[in-house]
C-alpha positions in Angstrom: -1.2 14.0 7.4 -3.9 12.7 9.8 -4.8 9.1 9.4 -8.1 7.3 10.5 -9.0 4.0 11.2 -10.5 1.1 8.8 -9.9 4.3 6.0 -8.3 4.4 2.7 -4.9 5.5 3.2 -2.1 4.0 0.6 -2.3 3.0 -2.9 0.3 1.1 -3.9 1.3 0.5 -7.7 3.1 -2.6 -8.6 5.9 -1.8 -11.4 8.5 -3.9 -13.6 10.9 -1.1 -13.6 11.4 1.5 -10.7 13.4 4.6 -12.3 10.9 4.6 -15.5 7.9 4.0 -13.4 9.1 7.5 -11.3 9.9 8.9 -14.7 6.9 8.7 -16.0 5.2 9.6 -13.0 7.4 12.6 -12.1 7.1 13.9 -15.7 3.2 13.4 -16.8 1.8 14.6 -13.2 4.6 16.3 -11.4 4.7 13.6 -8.6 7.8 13.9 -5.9 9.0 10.7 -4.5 10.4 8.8 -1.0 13.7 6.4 -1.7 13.7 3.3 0.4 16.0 1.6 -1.6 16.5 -0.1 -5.3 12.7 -1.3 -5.8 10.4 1.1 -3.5 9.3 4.5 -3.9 6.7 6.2 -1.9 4.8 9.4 -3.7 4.6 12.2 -2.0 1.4 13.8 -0.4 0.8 17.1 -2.8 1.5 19.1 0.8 4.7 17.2 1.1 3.7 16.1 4.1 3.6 12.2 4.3 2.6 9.5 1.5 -0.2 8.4 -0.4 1.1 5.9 -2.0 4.4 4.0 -3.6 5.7 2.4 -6.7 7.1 -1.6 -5.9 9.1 -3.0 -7.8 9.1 -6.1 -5.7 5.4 -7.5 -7.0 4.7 -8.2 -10.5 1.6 -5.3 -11.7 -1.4 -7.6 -11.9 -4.5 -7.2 -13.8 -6.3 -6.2 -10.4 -4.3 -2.9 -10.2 -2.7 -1.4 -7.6 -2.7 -2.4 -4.1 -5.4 -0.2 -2.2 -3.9 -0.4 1.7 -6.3 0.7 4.7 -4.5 2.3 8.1 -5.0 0.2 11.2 -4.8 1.5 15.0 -4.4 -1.7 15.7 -3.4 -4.5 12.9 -4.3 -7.7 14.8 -7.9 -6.8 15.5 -8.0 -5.7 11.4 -7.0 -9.3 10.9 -9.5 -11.2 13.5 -12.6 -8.0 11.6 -11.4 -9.2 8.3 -11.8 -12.9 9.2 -15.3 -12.6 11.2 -16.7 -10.5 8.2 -15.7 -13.6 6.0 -12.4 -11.9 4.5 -9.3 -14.3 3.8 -5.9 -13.4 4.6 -3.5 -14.2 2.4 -0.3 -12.2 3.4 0.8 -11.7 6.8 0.9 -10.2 9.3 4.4 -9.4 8.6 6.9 -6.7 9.5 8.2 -4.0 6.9 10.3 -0.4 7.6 7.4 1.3 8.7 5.5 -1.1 10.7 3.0 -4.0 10.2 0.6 -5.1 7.6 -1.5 -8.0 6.2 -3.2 -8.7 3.0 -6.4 -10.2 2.4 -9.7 -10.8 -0.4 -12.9 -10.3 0.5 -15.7 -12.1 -0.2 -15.4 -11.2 -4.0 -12.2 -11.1 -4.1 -10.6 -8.4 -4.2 -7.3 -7.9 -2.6 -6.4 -5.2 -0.2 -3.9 -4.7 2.3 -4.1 -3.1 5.9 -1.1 -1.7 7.5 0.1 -0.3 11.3 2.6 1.8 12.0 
């Protein structure tokens, strides 16, 4: 799976409960999963190659709805873009098992996340 740059990439899904968020994924839409451990999952792209998105169960599901990430070639000018365009972080930059990533509003807003491997 190819990513580009400053492009949707990830959707992540905040849920209380891990094994019946995968359940019910698995079982209404046929969805294959990624362990990384007790409270992540990451779905599957349909070609089984790569992700498109995971289930946390480390962030509470907020009325906003899942966590649309963008792919970065390189994370800290995402963060310096976000902040000249008037975007506030408000996560990060912080390391995770696959690389970087940040979170930040825009001017409305709304909360998205960009991440590097």
């Amino acid at each position: 799976m190819t990513e580009t740059h400053h492009t949707i990439s990830y959707v992540e899904l905040n849920v209380r409960d891990l094994a019946a968020a995968r359940a019910f994924y698995e079982q209404a839409f046929g969805w294959a999963f990624n362990d990384y451990g007790p409270d992540y999952a990451g779905i599957r792209a349909p070609s089984g190659e790569g992700e498109v998105g995971g289930l946390n169960a480390e962030r509470e599901p907020s009325p906003g709805g899942p966590l649309v990430l963008l792919f970065s070639e390189d994370l800290d000018a995402s963060v310096a873009a976000v902040e000249a365009a008037g975007g506030q972080v408000t996560e990060g930059p912080y390391d995770y098992p696959g690389g970087r990533r940040f979170h930040f509003t825009d001017p409305d807003g709304n909360g998205l996340g960009v991440y590097a491997h």
